[in-house]
N, C-alpha and C positions, 0 to 999 in steps of 0.2 A: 605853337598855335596850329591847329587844324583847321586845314581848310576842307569843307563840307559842301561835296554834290548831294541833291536831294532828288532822288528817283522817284517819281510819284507826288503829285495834287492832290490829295484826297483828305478826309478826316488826321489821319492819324500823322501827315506829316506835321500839324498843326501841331500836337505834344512834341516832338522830336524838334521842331525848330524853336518853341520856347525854351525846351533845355541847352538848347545850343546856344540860345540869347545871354541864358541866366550864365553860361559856363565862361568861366577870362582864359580856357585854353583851347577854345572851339568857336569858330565862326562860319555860316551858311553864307556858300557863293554862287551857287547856280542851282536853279531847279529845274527837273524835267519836268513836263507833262503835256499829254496829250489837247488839253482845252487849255488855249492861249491866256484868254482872261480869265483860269483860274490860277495859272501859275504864273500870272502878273499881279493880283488880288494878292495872294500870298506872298510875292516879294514885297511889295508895298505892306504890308503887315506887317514884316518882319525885316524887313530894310535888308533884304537880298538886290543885289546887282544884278545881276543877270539870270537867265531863264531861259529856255530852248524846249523847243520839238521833239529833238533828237537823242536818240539814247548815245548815242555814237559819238557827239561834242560834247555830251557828258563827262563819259568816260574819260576821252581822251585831252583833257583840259587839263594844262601841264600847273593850274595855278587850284586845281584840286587834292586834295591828298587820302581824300577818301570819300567812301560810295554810300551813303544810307539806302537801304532799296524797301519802299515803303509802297511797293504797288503791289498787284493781288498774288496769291502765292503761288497759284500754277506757272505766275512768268519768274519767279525767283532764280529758277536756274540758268536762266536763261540771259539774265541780267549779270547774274554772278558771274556768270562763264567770261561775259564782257568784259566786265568788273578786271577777273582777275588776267585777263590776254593785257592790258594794258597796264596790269600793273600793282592795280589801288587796293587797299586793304575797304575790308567791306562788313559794315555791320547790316546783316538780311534781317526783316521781319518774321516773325513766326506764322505758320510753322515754315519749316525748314523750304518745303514742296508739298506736293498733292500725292504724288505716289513715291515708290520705293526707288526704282528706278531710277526715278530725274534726282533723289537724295545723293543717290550712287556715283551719276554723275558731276553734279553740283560737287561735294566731294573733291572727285578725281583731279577736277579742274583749281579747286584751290589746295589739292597738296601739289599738285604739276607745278601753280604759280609760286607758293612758297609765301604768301602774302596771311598777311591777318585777315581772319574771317570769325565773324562770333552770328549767332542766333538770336535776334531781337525779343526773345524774353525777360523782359526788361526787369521785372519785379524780382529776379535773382541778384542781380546787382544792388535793390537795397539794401541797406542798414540792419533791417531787420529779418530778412534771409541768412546777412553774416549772423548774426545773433543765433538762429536756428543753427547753421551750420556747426559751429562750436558747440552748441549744447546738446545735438545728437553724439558726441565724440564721447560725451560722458560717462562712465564706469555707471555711478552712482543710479542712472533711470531705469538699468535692465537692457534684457533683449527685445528687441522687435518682434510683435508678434500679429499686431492689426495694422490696416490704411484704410482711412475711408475718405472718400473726398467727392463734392457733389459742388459743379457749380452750373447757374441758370440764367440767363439773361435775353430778353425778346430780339434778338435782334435778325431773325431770318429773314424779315423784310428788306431789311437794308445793307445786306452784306451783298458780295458777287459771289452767283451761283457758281461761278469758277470753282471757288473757296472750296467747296464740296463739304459743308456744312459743318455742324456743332463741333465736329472732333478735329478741325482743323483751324476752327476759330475759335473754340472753349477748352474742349477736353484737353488741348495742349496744356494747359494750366494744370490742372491737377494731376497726368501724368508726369509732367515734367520735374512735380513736385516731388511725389511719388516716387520718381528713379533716383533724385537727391536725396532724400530720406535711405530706400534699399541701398543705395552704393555707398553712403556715409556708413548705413549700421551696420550693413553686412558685407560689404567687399564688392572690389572693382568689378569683379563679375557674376557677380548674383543677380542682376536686373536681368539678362540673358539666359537667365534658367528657367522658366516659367511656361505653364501654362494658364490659357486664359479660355473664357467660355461671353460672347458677347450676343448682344439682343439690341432691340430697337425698333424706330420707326423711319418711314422715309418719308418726305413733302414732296408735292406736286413739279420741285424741279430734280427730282431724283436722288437729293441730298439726304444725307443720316442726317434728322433733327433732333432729337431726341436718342441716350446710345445710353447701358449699364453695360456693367462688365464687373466680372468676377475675374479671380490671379490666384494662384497659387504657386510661389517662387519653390523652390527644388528644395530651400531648407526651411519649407515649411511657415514661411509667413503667408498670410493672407490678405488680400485687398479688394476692397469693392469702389469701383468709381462710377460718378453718373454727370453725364454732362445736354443740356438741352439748349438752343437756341430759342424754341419757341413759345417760349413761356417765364415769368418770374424772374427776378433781380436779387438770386439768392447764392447765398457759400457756404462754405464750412468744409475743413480739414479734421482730422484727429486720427494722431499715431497712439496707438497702444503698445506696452511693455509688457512685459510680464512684473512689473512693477506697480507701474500706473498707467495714466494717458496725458498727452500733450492735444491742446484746443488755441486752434488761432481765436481771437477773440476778436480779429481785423481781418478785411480781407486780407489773404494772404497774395492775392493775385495783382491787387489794387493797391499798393500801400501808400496813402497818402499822409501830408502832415494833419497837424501837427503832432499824434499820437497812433504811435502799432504796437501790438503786443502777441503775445502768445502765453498759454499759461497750461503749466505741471502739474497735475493733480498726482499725488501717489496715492495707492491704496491704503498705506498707514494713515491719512489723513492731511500728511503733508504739504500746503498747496507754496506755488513759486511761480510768481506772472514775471515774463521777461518783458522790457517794455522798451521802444526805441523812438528818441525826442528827437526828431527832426523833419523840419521845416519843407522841403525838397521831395517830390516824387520820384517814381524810381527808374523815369525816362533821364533825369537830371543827373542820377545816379549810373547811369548806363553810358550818359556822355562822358561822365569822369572816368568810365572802366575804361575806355575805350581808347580815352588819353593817352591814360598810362601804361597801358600794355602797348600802343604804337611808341609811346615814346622810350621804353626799354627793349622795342627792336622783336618783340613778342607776334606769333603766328595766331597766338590762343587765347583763349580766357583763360582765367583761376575761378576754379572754384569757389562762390557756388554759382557764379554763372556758368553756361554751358559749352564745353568744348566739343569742336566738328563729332568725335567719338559719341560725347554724349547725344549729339541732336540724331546722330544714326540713329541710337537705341530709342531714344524717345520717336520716332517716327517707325520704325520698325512695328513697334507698339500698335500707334496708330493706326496702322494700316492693318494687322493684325485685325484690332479691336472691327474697324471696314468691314471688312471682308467677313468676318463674325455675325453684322446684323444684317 
């Protein structure tokens, strides 16, 4: 059984403490946060005991065995670094950090600790990620040769301008998808070959809201992504072969029950929908991952969630892509 500190009050720890209700090998014991009656509201929600002020009795709370850190991303490092001086293996929300630097050292601090650390990209741990992941390994669909991935959702109003906008609350999704796709087709080190050329706009609190970007990795694959906070409830992925093409037909970011899929078109005409029954989102899915790699004594995730390596590359990206618009 895992026992579960919960860093952070806010929207999203409300998914991560259903999954841990619905899970029989995970239970939430304490939650942080800053506003008293909300991190009493939410123990009473969710039949939590205890609650505190303090990042510091979090941590160090010997009836804890692990750190969910579900507050805004520019304190991630900051919380991890805590996280791991006392000990606790720690599932961080995405993205990683705000800049490259605090990734670096966030990092440093959990290979020093030696402790499990994964990257709260949750939707790599569904069912229907594993499903992709297998079926890019395939001889049969060709080589990679396109990515395109656009996703859109209004939420610049109600994020923290911390967050420093769309590519650290959106575009994480499609790039992260993006470097699972290039390092399944083309090897461990081809996401790190690349040039990119990026564009955009910025909002009134100085955040990229709106971002495209163009890629072209060193053996010649291509990719175009676009990611917007301030507008539209929209997605769509699609990998091209020199075959055919793969189309989520679900979000791929979102996978909820009771039905996901994706689907193969080949150019001979051939078409193949993969499709994944179950019930469980992929927050519910992330508590299970998280189980079982602490309970075989594991530092890391398996693929196709993300390991420390990968969330570097994927943030690297990021900030890249920043610095661009």
């Amino acid at each position: 059984m895992i026992r579960w500190g919960i860093a952070g009050s806010g929207f999203i720890s409300h998914a991560m403490l259903k999954a841990i209700a619905l899970s029989d090998g995970s239970v939430a014991t304490r939650i942080y946060g800053r506003n008293a009656q909300t991190r009493q509201e939410l123990c009473e929600t969710y039949g939590v005991k205890h609650n505190t002020g303090s990042l510091e009795e979090l941590v160090s709370d010997p009836e804890i065995d692990a750190i969910y850190i579900a507050l805004p991303n520019n304190l991630h490092r900051e919380v991890t670094d805590l996280a791991m001086a006392h000990g606790k293996p720690v599932l961080c929300e995405k993205s990683l950090t705000t800049t490259m630097p605090d990734a670096e050292k966030l990092a440093k601090a959990v290979k020093q600790a030696d402790r499990f650390f994964v990257e709260g990209l949750m939707y790599l741990a569904h069912p229907i990620q594993h499903k992709l992941f297998e079926f890019l390994k395939r001889k049969d669909i060709g080589s990679l040769r396109h990515i395109s991935g656009f996703y859109a959702a209004p939420i610049s109003e109600v994020v923290n301008p911390l967050g420093k906008g769309t590519l650290y609350n959106l575009g994480c999704y499609p790039t992260s998808l993006m470097h699972l796709v290039v390092q399944t087709m083309c090897g461990a080190d081809a996401f790190g070959k690349r040039q990119l050329f990026g564009t955009g706009n910025v909002n009134s609190d100085g955040n990229v809201c709106d971002a495209a970007v163009s890629v072209r990795f060193e053996n010649g694959v291509l990719a175009t992504l676009q990611s917007t906070d301030s507008y539209g409830m929209a997605h769509e992925f699609v990998i091209a072969t020199d075959l055919g093409t793969l189309r989520f037909d679900t979000n791929p970011w979102l996978p909820e029950g009771p039905m996901n899929s994706f689907t193969w078109t080949a150019f001979d005409g051939a078409v193949e929908t993969v499709r994944c029954d179950d019930p469980n989102d992929a927050f519910y899915h992330q508590v299970k991952m998280v189980e079982a790699q602490i309970a075989k004594g594991s530092t890391s995730a398996d693929r196709p969630s993300p390991r420390l390596t990968d969330s570097l590359e994927i943030m690297h990206f990021l900030t890249d892509w920043e610095a661009q618009v």
